[in-house]
C-alpha positions as YAML, in Angstrom:
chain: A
units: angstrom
residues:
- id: 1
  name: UNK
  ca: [-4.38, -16.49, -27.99]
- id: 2
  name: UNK
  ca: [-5.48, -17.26, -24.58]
- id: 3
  name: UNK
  ca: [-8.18, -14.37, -23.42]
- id: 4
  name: UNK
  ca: [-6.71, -11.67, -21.46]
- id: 5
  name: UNK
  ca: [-8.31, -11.60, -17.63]
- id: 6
  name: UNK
  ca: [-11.04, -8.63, -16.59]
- id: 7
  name: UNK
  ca: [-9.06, -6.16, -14.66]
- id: 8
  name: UNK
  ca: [-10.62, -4.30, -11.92]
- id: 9
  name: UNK
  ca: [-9.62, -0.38, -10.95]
- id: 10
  name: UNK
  ca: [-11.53, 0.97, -8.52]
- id: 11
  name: UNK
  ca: [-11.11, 4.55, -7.62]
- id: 12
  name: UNK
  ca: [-12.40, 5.57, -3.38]
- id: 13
  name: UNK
  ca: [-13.39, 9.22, -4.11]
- id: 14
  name: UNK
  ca: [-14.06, 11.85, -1.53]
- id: 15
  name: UNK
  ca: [-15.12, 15.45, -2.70]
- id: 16
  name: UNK
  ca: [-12.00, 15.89, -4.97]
- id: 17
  name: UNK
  ca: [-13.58, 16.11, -8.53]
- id: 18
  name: UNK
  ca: [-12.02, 19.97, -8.29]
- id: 19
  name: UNK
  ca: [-8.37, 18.25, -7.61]
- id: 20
  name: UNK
  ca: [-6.91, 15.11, -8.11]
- id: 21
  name: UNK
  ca: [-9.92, 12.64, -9.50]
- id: 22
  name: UNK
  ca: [-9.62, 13.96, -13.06]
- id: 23
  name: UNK
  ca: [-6.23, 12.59, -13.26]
- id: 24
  name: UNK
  ca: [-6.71, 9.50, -11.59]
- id: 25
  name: UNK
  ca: [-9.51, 8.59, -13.69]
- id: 26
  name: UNK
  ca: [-7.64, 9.68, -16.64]
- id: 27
  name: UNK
  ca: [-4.73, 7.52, -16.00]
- id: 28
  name: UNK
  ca: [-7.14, 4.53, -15.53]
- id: 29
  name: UNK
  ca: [-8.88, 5.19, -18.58]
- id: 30
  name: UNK
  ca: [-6.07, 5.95, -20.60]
- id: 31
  name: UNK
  ca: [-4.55, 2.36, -20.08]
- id: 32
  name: UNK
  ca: [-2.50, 0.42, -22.96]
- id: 33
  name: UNK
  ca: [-4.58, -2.80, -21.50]
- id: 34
  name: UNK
  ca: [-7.77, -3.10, -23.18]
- id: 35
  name: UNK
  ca: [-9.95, -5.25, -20.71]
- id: 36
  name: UNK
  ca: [-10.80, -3.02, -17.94]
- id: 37
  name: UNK
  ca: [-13.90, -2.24, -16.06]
- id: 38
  name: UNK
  ca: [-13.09, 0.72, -13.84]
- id: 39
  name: UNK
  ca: [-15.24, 1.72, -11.08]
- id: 40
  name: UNK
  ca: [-15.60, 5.03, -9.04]
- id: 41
  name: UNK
  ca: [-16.59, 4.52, -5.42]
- id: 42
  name: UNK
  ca: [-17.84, 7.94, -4.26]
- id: 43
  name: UNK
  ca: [-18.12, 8.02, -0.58]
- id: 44
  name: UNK
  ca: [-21.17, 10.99, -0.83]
- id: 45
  name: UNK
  ca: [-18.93, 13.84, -2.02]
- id: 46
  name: UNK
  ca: [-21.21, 17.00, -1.58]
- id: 47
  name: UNK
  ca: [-18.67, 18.66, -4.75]
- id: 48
  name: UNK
  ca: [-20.00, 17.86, -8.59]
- id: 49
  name: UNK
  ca: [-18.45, 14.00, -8.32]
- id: 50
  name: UNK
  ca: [-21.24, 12.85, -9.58]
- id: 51
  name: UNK
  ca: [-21.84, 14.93, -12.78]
- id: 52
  name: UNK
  ca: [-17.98, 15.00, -13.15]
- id: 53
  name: UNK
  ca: [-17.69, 10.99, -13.72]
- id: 54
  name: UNK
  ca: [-21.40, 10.67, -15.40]
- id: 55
  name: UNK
  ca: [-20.60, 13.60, -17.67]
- id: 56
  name: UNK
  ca: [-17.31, 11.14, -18.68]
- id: 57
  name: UNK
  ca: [-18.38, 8.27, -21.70]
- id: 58
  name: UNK
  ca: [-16.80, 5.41, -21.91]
- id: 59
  name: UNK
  ca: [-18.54, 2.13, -21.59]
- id: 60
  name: UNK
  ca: [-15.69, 0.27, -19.09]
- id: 61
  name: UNK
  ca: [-16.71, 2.80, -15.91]
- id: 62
  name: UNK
  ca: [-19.10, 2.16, -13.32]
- id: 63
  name: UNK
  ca: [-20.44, 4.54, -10.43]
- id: 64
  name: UNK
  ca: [-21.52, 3.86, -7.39]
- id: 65
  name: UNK
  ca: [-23.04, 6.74, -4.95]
- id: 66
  name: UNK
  ca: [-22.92, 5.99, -0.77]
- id: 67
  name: UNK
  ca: [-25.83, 8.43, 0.97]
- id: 68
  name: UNK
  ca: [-25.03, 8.43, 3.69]
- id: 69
  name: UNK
  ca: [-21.42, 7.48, 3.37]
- id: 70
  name: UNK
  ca: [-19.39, 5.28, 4.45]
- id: 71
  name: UNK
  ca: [-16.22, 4.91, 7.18]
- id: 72
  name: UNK
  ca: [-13.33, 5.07, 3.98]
- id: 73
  name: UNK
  ca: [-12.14, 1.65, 4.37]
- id: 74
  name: UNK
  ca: [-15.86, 0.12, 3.65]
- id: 75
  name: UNK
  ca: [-15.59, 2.55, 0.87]
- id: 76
  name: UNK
  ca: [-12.60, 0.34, -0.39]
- id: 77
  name: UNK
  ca: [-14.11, -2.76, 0.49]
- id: 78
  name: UNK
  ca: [-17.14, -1.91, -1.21]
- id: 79
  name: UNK
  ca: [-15.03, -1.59, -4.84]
- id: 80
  name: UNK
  ca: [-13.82, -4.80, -3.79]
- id: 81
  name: UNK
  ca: [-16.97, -6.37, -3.36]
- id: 82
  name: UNK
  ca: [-18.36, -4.92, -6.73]
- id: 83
  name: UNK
  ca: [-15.16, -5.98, -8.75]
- id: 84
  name: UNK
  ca: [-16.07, -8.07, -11.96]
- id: 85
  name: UNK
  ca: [-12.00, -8.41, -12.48]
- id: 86
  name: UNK
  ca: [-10.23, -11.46, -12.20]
- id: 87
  name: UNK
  ca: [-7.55, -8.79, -11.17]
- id: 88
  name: UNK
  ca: [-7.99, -6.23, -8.69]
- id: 89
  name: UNK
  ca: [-6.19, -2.59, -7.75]
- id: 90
  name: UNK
  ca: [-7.06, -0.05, -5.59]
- id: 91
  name: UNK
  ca: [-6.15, 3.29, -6.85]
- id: 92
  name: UNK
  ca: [-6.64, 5.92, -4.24]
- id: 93
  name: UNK
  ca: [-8.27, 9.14, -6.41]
- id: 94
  name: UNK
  ca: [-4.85, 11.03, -5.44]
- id: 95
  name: UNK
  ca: [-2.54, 8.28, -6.82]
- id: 96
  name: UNK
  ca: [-1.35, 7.53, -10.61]
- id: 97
  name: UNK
  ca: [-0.30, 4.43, -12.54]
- id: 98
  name: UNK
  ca: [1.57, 4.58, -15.74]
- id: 99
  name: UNK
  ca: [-0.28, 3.95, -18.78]
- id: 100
  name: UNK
  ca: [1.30, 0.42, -19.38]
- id: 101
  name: UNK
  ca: [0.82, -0.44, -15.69]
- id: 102
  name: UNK
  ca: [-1.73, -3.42, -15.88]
- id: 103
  name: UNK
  ca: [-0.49, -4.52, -19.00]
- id: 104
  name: UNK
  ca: [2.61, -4.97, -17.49]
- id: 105
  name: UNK
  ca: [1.50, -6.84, -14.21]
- id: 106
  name: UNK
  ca: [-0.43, -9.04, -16.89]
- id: 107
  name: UNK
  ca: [2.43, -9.80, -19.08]
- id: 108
  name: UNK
  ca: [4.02, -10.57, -16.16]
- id: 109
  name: UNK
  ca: [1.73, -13.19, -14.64]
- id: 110
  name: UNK
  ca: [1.18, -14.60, -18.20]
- id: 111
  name: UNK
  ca: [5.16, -15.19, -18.13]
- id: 112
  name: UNK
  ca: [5.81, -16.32, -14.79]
- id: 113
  name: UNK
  ca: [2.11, -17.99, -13.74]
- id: 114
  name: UNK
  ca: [-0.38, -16.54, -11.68]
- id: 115
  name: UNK
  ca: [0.32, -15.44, -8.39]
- id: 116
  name: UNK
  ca: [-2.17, -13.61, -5.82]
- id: 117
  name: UNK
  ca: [-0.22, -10.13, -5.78]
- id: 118
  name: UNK
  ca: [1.65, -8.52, -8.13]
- id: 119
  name: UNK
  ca: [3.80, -5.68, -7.06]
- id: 120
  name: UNK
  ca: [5.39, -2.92, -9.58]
- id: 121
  name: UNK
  ca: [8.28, -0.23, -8.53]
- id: 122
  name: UNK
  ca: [6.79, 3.06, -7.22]
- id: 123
  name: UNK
  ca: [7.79, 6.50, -7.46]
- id: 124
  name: UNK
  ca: [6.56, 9.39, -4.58]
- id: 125
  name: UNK
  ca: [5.54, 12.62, -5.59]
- id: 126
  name: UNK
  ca: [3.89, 15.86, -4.32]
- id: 127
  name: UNK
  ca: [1.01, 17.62, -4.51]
- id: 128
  name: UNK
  ca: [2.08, 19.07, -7.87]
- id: 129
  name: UNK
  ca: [3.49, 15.78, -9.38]
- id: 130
  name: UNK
  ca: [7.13, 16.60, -8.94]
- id: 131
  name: UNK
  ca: [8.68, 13.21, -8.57]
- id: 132
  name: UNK
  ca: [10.04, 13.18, -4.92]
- id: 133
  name: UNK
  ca: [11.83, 9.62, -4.97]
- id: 134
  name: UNK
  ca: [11.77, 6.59, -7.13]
- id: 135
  name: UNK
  ca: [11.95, 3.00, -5.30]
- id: 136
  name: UNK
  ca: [12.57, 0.12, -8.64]
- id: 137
  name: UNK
  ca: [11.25, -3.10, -7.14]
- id: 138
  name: UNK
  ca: [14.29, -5.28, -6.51]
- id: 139
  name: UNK
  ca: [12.64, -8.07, -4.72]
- id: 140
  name: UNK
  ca: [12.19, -10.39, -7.77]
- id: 141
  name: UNK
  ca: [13.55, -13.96, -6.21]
- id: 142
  name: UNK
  ca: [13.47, -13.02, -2.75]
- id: 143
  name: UNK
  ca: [11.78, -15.71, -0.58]
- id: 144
  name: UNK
  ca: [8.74, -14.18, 1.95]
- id: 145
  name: UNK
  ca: [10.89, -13.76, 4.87]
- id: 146
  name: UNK
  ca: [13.61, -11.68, 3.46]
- id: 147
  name: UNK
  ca: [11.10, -9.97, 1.29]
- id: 148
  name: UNK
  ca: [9.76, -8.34, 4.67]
- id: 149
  name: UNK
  ca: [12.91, -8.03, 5.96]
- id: 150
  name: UNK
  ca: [14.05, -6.17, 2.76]
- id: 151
  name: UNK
  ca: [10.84, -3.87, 3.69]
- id: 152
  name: UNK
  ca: [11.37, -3.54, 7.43]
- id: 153
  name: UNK
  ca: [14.95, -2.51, 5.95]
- id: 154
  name: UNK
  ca: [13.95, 0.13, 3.48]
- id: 155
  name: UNK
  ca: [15.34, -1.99, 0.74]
- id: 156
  name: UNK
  ca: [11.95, -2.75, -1.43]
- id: 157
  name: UNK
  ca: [9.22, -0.47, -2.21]
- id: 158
  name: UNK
  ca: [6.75, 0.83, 0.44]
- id: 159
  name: UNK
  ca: [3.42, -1.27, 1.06]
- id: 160
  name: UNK
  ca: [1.68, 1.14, -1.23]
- id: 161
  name: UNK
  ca: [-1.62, -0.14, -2.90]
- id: 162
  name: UNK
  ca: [-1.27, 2.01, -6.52]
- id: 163
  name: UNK
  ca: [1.73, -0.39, -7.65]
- id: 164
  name: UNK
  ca: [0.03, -3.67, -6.21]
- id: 165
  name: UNK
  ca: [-2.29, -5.37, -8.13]
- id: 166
  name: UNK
  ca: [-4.49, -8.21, -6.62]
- id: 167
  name: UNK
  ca: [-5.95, -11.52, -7.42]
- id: 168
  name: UNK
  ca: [-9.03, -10.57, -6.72]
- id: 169
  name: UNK
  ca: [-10.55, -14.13, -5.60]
- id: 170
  name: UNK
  ca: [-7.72, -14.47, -3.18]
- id: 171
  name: UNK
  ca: [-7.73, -10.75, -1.85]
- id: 172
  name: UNK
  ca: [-11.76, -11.64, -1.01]
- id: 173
  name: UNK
  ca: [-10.65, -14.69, 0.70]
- id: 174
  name: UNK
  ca: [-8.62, -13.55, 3.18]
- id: 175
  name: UNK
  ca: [-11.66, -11.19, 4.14]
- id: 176
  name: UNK
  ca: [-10.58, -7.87, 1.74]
- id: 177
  name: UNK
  ca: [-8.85, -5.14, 3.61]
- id: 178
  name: UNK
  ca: [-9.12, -5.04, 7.26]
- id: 179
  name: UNK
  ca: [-6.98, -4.56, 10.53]
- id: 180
  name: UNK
  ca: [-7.70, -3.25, 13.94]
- id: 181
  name: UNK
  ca: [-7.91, 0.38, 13.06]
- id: 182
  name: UNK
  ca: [-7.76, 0.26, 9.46]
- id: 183
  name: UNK
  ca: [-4.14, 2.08, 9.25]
- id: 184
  name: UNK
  ca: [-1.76, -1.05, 7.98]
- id: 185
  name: UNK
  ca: [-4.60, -2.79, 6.24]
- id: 186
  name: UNK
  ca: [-3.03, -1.89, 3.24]
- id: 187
  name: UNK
  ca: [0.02, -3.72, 4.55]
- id: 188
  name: UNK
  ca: [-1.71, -6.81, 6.17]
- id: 189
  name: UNK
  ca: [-3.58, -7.61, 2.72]
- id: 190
  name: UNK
  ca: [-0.47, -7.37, 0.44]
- id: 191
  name: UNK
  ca: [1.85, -9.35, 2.84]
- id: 192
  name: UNK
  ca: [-1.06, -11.88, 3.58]
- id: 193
  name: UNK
  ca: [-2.17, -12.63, -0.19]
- id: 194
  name: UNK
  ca: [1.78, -12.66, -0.95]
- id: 195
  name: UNK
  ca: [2.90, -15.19, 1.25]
- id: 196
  name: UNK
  ca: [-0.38, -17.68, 1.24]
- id: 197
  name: UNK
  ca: [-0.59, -17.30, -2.77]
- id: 198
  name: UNK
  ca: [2.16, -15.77, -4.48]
- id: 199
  name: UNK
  ca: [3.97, -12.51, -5.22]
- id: 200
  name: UNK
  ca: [5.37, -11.69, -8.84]
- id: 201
  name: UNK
  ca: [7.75, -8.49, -8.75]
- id: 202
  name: UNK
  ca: [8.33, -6.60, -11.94]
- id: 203
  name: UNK
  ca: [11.32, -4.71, -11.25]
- id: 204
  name: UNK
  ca: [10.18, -1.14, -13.09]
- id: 205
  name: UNK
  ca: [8.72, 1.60, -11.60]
- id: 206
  name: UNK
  ca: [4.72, 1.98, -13.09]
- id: 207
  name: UNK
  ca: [2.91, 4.32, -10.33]
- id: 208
  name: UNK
  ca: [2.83, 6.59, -8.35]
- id: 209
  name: UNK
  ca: [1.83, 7.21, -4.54]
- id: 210
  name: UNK
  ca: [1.04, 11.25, -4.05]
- id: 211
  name: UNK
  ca: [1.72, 13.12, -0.65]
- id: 212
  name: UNK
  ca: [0.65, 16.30, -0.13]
- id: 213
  name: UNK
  ca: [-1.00, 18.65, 2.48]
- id: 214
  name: UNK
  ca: [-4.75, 17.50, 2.84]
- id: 215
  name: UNK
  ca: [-4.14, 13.89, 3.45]
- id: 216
  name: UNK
  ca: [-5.90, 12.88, 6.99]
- id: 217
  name: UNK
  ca: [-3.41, 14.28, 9.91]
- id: 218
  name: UNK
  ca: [-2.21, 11.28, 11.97]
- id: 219
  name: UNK
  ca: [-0.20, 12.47, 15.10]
- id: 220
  name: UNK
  ca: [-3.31, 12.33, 17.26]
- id: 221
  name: UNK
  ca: [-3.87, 8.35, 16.45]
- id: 222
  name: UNK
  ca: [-0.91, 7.13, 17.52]
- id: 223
  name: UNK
  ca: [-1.85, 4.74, 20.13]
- id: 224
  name: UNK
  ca: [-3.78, 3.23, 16.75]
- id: 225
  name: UNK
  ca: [-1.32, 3.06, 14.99]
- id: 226
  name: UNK
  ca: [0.98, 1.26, 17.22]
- id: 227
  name: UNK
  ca: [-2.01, -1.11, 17.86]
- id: 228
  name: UNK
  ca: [-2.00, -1.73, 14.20]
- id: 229
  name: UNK
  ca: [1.50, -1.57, 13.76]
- id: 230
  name: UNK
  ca: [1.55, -4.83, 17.00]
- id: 231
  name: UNK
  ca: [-0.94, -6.98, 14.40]
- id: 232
  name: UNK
  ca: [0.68, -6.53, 11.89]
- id: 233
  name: UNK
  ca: [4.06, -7.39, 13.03]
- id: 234
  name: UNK
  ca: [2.64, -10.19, 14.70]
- id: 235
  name: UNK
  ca: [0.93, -11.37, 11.60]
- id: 236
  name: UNK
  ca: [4.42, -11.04, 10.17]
- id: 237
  name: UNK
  ca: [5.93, -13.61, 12.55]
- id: 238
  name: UNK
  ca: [2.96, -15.82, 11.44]
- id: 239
  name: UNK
  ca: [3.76, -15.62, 8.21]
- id: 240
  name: UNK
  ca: [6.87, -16.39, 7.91]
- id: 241
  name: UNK
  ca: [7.59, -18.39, 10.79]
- id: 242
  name: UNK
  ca: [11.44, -19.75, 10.33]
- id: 243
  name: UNK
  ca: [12.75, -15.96, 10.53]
- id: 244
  name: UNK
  ca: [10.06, -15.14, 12.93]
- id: 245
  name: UNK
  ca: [12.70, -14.41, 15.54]
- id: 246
  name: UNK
  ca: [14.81, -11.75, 13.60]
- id: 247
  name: UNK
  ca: [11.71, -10.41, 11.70]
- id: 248
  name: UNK
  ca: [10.27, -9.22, 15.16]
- id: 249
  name: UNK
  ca: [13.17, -7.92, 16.23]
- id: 250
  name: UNK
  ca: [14.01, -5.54, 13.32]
- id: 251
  name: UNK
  ca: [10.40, -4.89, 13.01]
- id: 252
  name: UNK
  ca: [10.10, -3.76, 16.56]
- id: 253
  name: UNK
  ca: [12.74, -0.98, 15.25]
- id: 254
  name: UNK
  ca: [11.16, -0.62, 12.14]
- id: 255
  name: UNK
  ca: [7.67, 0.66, 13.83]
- id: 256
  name: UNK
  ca: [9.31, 2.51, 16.75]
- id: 257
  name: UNK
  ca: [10.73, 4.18, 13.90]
- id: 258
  name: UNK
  ca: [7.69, 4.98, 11.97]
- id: 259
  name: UNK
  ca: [5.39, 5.69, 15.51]
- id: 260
  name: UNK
  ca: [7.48, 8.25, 17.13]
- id: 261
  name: UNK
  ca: [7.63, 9.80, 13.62]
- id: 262
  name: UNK
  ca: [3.74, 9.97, 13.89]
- id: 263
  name: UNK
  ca: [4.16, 11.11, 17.74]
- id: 264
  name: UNK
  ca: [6.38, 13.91, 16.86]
- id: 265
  name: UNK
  ca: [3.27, 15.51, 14.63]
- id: 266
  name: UNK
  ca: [1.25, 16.11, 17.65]
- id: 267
  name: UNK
  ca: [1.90, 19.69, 18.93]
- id: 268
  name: UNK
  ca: [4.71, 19.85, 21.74]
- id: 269
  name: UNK
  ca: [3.05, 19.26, 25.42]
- id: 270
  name: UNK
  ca: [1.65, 16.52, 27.34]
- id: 271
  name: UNK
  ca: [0.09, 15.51, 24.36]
- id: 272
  name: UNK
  ca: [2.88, 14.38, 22.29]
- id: 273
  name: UNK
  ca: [4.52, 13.18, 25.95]
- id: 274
  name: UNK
  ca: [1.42, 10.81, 26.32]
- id: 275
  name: UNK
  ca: [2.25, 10.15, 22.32]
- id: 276
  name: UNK
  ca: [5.94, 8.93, 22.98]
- id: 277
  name: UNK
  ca: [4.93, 7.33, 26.29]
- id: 278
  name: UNK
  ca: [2.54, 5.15, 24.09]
- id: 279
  name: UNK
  ca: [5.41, 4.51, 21.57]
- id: 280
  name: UNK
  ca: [7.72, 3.40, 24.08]
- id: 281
  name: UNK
  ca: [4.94, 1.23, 26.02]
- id: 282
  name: UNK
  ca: [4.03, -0.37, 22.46]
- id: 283
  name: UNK
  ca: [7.95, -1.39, 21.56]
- id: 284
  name: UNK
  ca: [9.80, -1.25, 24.52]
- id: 285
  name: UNK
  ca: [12.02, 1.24, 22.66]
- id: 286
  name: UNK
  ca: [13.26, 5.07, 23.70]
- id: 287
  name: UNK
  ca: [12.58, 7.58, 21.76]
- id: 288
  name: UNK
  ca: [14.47, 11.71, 21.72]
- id: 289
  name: UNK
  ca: [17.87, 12.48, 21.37]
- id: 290
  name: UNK
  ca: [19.05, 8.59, 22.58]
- id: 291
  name: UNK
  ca: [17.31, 6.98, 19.60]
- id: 292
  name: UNK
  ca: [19.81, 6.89, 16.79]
- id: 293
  name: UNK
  ca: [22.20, 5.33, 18.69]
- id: 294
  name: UNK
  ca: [19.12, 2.64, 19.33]
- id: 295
  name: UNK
  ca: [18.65, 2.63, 15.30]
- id: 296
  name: UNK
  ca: [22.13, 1.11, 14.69]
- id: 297
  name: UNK
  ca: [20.85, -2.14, 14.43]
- id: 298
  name: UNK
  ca: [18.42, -1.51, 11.70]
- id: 299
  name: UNK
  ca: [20.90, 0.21, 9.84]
- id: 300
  name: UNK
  ca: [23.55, -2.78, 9.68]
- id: 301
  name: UNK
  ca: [20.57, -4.42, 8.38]
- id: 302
  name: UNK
  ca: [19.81, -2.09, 5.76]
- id: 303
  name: UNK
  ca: [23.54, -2.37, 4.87]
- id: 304
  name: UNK
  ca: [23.08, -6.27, 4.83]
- id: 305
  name: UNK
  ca: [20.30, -6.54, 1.91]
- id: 306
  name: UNK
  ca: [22.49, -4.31, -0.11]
- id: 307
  name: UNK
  ca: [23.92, -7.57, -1.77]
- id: 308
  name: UNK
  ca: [20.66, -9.56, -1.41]
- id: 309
  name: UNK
  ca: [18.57, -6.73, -3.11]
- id: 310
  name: UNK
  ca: [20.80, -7.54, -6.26]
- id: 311
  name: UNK
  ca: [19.86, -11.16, -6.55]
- id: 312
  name: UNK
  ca: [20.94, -13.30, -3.87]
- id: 313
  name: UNK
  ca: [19.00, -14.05, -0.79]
- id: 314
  name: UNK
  ca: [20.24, -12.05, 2.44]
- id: 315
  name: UNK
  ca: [20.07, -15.41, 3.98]
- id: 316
  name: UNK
  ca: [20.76, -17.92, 1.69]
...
């Protein structure tokens, strides 16, 4: 038997051994994969991190202590950097993956060949673990242009990093995560490594992204996020250049979409007026009471992948 690749989890942590860490490390530790080497990245936590993860035994875990710390996505680079894996995932220390996760991003590549991302179907739950929606990953076939398009169109699982996996040599070679603010890098590294090495989609759902109260507010950034939310459309277009054309235009709905969402957060004033104002100079697109009628075209093509989700190309 061909030896099974080193896979890399490494866990940002920021003063949560009281809350969620225990689990995520558990549910990294307690994979069905036996070749790990799982490291925690503590970003100096002033809690008991540290005795928490040194007081754990198991000869696959690795910590690492920033003083002083670090802005959070060096944190994530950092695990990057310090990855021994041929295979590499980012699991934030809210976040869970199903015990047979890597095994079954493994299996998968072993079937199907390597490829620089592989992506799982997600489920979203709450601060308690109550499952709030499950997203299977129907994208298995579809070529890199209608596989954003299927995204832009809510019809493939959210850009989340617990259900992507990386090839780690790739993921370092297009520079790790990074975008102008550091709010879609998430996005920009999946989409990147996916169209300029690969994607494998296993169609069942094997983690979990958590949402719950103390995640970092983000009504106030919105000019950052539509800055972010520009790059990473345009980087899009690059990407997959022959829809280029239709995949700005939906995604110039799709972001609208998701940035007056984040404007609407700020409390009600000239704050959130300067918010919208900044949506609307960003896209070009209104926002308030006008904006469904504005949304129709992103919902005809949500309707349109309905078919290609199930096997065909939307544009074959």
């Amino acid at each position: 038997m061909p030896t099974l690749p080193l896979v890399t989890i490494a866990i940002p942590t920021y003063n949560r051994a009281s809350g969620y860490l225990g689990e995520t490390l558990g549910c990294a530790l307690g994979q069905t994969y036996p070749h790990l080497d799982i490291i925690v990245c503590d970003n100096c936590s002033p809690d008991h991190t540290e005795a928490y993860v040194r007081s754990v035994a198991d000869p696959r875990l690795r910590y690492f202590r920033h003083e002083p710390g670090l802005l959070p996505n060096d944190n994530f680079n950092f695990g990057l950097q310090q990855a021994r894996g041929e295979y590499f995932l980012l699991l934030h220390d809210d976040d869970l993956i199903d015990a047979d996760f890597v095994e079954s991003c493994v299996r998968a590549v072993r079937e199907r060949g390597p490829a620089g991302l592989i992506r799982t179907g997600a489920r979203r739950i709450d601060g308690h673990g109550a499952v709030l929606l499950e997203v299977p990953n129907e994208a298995g076939g579809l070529p890199m242009g209608d596989f954003m398009l299927a995204w832009l169109a809510s019809r493939s699982v959210p850009m989340y990093l617990c259900n992507s996996l990386f090839n780690t040599a790739h993921l370092l070679k297009i520079g790790g995560f990074r975008s102008r603010h550091n709010l879609f890098q998430d996005a920009l590294a999946e989409l990147t490594v996916a169209a300029r090495f690969g994607r494998i989609d296993v169609k069942e759902i094997k983690a979990s992204y958590r949402v719950h109260a103390s995640q970092r507010a983000r009504g106030a950034l919105v000019w950052a996020w539509c800055e972010d939310s520009q790059q990473l459309l345009d980087a899009m277009c690059a990407l997959a250049p022959a829809q280029a054309e239709t995949i700005r235009q939906y995604g110039r709905w799709f972001f609208s979409v998701h940035n007056y969402r984040l404007a609407a957060l700020v409390p009600p004033g000239p704050e959130r007026w300067r918010a919208q104002w900044q949506v609307f100079r960003a896209f070009d697109l209104p926002g308030g009471y006008t904006f469904n009628r504005w949304l129709r075209p992103l919902r005809a093509l949500k309707h349109r992948f309905v078919d290609g989700m199930r096997g065909e190309s939307a544009y074959a």
